[in-house]
C-alpha positions in Angstrom: -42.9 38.4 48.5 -41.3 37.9 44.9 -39.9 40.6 43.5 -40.3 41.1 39.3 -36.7 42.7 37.8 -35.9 43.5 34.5 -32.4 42.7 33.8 -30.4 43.3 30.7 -27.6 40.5 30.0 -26.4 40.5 26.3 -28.5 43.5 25.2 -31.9 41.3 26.0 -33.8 42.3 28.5 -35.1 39.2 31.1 -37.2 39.6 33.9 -36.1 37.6 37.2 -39.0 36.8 39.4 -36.8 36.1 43.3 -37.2 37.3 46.9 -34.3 39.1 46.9 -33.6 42.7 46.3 -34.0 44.6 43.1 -30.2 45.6 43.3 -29.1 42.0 44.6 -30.8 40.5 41.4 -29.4 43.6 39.5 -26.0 42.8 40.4 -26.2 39.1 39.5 -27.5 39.9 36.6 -24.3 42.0 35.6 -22.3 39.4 36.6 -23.9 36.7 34.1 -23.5 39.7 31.6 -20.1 40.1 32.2 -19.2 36.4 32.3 -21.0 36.0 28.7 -19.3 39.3 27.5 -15.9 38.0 27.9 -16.7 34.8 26.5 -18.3 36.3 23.5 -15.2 38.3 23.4 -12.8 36.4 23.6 -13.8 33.1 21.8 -15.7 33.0 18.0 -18.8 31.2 19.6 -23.0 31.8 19.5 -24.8 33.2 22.5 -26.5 29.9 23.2 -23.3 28.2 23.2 -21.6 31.3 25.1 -24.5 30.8 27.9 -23.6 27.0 28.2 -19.7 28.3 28.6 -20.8 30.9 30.9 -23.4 28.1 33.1 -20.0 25.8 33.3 -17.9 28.6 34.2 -19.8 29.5 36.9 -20.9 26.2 37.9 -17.0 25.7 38.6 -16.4 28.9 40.4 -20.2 27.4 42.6 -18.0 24.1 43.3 -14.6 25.5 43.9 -16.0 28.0 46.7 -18.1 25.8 48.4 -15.3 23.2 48.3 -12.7 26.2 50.2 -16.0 26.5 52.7 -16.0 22.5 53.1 -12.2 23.3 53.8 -12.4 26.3 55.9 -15.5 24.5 58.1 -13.0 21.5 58.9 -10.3 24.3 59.6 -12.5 25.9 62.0 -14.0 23.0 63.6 -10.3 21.5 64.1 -9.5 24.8 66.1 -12.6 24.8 68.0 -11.3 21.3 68.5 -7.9 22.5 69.8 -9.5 25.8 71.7 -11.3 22.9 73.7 -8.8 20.7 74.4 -7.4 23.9 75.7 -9.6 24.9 77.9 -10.1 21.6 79.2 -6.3 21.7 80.1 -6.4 24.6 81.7 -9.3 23.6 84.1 -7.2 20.8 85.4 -4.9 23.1 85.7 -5.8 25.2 87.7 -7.5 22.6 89.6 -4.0 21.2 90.3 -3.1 24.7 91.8 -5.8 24.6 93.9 -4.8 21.5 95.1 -1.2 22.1 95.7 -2.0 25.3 97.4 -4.6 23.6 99.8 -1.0 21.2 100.2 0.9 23.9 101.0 -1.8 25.7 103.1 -2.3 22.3 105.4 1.8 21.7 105.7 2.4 25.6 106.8 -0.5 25.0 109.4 1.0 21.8 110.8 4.3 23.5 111.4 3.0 25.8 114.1 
């Protein structure tokens, strides 16, 4: 069910329509607030084009962190990778100790 929040960003007041939590939509909309505040702040610009700043800012900081989660999947999947490879070894392994013990066994039985 969709959830109707008033949030203030820039002294206006907009009302987000989502179905996540009053204080999840809350929180994002401080964050677009504070975004356009330091842009407003820091650069001699409108609001309309300080909310086109802000969308690209924040469109780059969207593409940058899902391009570290690209990176950290294909980190993760390489060491499941290994980890298999791993375990893989250590099955033959320890199948090879089996073996040489059953070796060892059958030679200590045929010197008696």
């Amino acid at each position: 069910m969709a959830n109707h929040v008033i949030v203030t960003i820039c002294g206006e007041d907009y009302t987000f329509v989502a179905d996540e939590s009053e204080s999840y939509m809350q929180k994002v909309g401080a964050y677009v607030g504070d975004k356009m505040d330091e842009i407003l702040n820091s650069t001699r610009v409108g609001r309309a084009d300080a909310a086109v700043l802000t969308a690209a800012n924040i469109a780059d900081e969207l593409f940058k962190a899902q391009a570290s989660a690209e990176q950290l999947r294909r980190q993760i999947k390489g060491y499941l990778d290994e980890a298999g490879k791993a375990q893989s070894q250590v099955s033959e392994l320890k199948r090879e100790v089996v073996r040489l013990q059953q070796r060892l066994d059958s030679r200590g039985s045929n010197n008696k």
